[in-house]
KOLTOR-496398 format. One record per residue: x, y, z of N, C-alpha, C in turn; residue number from 1; residue in one letter. Coordinates in Angstrom, 1 decimal. Layout:
+--------+--------+--------+--------+--------+--------+--------+--------+--------+------+------+
|    n_x |    n_y |    n_z |   ca_x |   ca_y |   ca_z |    c_x |    c_y |    c_z | resi | resn |
+--------+--------+--------+--------+--------+--------+--------+--------+--------+------+------+
|      X |      Y |      Z |      X |      Y |      Z |      X |      Y |      Z |  NUM |    a |
...
+--------+--------+--------+--------+--------+--------+--------+--------+--------+------+------+
! end
This chain:
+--------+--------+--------+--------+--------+--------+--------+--------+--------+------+------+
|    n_x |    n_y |    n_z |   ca_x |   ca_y |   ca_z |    c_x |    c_y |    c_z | resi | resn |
+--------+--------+--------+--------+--------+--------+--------+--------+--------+------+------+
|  -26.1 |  -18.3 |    3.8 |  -26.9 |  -17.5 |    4.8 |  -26.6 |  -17.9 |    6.2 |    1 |    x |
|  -25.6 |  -18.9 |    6.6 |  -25.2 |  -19.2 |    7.4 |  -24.4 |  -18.5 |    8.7 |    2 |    x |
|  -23.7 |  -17.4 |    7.6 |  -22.2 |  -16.7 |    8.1 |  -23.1 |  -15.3 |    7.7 |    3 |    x |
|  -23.7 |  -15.0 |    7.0 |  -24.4 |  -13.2 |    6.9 |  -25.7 |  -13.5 |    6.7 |    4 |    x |
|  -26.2 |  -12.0 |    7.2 |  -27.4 |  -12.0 |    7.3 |  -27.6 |   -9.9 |    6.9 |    5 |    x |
|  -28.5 |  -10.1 |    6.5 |  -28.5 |   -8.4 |    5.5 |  -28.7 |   -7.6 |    6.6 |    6 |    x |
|  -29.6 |   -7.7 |    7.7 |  -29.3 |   -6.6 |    8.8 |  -28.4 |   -6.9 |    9.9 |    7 |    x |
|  -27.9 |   -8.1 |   10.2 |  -27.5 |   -8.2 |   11.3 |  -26.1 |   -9.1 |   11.7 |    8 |    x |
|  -25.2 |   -8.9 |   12.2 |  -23.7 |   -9.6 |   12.4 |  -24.5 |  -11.2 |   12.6 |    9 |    x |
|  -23.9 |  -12.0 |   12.3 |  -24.0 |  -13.3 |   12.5 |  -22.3 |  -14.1 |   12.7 |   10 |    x |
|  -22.0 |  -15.1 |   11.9 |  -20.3 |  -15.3 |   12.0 |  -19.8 |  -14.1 |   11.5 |   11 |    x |
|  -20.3 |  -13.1 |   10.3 |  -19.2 |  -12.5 |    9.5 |  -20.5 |  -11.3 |    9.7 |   12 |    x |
|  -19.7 |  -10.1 |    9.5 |  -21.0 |   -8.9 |    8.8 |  -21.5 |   -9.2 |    8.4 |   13 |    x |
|  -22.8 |   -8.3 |    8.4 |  -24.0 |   -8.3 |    7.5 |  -23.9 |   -7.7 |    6.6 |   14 |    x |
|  -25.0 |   -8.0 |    5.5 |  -24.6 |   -7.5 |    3.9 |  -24.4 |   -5.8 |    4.1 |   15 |    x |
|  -25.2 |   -5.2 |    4.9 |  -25.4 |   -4.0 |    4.6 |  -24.3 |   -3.3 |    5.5 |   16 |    x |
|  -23.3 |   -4.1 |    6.3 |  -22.2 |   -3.6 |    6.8 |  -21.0 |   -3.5 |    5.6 |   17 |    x |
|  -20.9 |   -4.6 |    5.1 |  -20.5 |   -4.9 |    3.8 |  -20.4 |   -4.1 |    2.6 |   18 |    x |
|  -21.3 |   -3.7 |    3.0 |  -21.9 |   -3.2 |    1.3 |  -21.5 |   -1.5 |    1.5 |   19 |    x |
|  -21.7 |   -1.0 |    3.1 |  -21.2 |    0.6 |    3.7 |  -20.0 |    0.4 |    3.7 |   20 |    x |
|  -19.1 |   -0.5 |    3.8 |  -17.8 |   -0.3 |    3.5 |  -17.6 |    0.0 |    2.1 |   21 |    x |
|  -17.8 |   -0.9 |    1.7 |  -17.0 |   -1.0 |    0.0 |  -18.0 |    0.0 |   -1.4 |   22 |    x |
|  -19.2 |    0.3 |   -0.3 |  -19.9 |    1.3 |   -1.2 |  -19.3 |    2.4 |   -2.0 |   23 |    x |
|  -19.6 |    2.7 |   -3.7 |  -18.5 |    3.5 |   -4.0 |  -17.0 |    3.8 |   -4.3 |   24 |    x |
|  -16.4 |    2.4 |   -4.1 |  -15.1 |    2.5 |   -4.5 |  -14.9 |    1.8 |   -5.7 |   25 |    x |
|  -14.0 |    2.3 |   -6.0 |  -13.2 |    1.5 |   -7.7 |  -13.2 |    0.6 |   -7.9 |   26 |    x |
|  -13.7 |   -0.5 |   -8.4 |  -13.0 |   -1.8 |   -8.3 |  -13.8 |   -2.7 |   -7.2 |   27 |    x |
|  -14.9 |   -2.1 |   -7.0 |  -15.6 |   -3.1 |   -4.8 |  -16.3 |   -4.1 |   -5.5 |   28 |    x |
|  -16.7 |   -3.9 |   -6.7 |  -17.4 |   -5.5 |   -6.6 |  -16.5 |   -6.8 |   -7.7 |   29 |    x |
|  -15.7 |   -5.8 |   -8.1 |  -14.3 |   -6.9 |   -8.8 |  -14.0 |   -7.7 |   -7.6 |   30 |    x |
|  -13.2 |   -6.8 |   -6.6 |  -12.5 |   -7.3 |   -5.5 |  -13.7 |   -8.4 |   -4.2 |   31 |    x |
|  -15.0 |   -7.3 |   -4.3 |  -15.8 |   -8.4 |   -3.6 |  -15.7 |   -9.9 |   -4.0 |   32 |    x |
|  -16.0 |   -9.8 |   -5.5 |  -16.0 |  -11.2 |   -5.8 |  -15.2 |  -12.1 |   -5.8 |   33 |    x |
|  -13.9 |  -11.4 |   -5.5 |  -12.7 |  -12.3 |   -5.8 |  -13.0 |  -13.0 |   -4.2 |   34 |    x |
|  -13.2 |  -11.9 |   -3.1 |  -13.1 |  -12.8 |   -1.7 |  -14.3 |  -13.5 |   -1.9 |   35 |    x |
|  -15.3 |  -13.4 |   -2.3 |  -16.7 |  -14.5 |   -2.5 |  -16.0 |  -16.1 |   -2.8 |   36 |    x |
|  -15.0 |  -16.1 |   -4.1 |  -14.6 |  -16.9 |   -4.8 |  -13.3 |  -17.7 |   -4.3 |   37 |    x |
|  -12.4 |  -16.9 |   -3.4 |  -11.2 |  -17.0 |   -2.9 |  -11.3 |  -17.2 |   -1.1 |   38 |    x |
|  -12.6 |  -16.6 |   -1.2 |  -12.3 |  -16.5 |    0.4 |  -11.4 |  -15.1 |    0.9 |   39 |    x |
|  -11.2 |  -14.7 |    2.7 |  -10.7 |  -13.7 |    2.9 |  -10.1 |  -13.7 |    4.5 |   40 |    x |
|   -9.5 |  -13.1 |    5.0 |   -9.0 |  -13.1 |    6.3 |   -8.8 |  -11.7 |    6.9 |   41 |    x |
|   -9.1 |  -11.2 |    7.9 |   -8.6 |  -10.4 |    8.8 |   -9.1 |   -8.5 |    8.1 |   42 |    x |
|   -9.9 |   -9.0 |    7.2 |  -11.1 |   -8.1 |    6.9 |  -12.3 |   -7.3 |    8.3 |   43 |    x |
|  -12.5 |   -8.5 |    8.9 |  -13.8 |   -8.1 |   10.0 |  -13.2 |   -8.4 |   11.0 |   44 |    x |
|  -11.9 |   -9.1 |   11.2 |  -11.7 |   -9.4 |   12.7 |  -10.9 |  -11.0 |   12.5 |   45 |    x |
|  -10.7 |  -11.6 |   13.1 |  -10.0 |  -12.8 |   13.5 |  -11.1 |  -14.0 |   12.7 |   46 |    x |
|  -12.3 |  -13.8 |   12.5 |  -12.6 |  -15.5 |   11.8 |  -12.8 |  -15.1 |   10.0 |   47 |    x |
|  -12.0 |  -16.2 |    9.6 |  -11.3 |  -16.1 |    8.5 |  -12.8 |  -16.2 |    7.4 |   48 |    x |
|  -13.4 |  -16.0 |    6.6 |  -14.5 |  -16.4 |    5.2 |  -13.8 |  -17.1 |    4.5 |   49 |    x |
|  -14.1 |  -18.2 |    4.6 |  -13.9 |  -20.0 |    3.6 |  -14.1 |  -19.4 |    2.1 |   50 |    x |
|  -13.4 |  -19.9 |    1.4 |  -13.6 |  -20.0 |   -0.3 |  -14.9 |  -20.6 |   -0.5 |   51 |    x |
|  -15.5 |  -20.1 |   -1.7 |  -16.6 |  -20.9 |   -1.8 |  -16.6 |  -21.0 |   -3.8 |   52 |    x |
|  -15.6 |  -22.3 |   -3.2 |  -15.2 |  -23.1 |   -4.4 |  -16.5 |  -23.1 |   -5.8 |   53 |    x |
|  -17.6 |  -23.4 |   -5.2 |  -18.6 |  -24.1 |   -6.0 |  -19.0 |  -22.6 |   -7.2 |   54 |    x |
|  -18.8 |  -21.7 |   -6.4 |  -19.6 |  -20.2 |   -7.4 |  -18.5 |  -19.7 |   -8.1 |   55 |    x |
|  -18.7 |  -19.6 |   -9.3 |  -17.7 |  -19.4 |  -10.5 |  -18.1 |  -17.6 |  -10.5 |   56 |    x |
|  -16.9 |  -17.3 |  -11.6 |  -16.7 |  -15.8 |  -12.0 |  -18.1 |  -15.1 |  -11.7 |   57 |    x |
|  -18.7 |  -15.6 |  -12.8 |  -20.0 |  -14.4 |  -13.2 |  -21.0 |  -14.5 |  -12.1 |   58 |    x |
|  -21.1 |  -15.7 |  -11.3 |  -22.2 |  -15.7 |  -10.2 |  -21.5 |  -14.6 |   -8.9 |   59 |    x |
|  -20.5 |  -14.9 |   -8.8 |  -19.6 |  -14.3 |   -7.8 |  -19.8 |  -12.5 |   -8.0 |   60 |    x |
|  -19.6 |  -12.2 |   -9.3 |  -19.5 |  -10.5 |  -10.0 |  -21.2 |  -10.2 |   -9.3 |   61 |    x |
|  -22.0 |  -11.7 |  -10.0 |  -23.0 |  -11.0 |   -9.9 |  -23.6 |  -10.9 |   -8.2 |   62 |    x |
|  -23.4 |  -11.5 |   -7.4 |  -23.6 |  -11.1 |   -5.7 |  -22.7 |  -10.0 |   -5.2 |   63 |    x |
|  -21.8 |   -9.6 |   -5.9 |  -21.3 |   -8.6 |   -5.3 |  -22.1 |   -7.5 |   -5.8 |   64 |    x |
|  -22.3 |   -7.4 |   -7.0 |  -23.2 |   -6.2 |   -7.7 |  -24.5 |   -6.3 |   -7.0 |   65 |    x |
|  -25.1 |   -7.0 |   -6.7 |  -26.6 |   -7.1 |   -5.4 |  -25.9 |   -6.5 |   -4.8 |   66 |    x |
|  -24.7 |   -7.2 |   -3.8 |  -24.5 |   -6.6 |   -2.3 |  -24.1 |   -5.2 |   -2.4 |   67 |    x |
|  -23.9 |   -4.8 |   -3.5 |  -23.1 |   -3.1 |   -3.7 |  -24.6 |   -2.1 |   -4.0 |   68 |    x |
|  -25.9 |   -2.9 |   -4.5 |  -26.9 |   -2.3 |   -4.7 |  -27.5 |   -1.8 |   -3.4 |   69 |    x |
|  -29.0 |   -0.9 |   -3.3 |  -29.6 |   -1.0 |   -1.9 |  -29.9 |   -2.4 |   -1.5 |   70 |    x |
|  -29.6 |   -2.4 |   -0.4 |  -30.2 |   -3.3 |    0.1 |  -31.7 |   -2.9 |    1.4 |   71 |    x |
+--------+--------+--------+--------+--------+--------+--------+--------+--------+------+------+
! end
């Protein structure tokens, strides 16, 4: 909660910026979670989203499926 916050830009978008992008497409919370898991770059702009080593497959699938829900 450092880097997002659900209504509001902080380091990275907020969930619900997040979530209006990838809302609805093929594949958005496969691909969400791979950058949850992997990290990402040059998505929102110049500061890069760190891997976040610690959260495995199914926790990862499962934050994207929240973030793809209402928020």
């Amino acid at each position: 909660m450092a880097c997002h916050d659900v209504g509001k830009k902080l380091v990275g978008p907020s969930f619900r910026d997040i979530a209006g992008r990838y809302k609805g497409q093929v594949g958005a919370a496969d691909a969400l979670a791979g950058k949850i898991m992997k990290g990402s770059a040059g998505a929102w702009g110049s500061v890069p989203m760190p891997a976040n080593a610690q959260v495995n497959a199914e926790e990862a699938k499962r934050l994207a499926t929240w973030l793809l829900g209402d928020l």
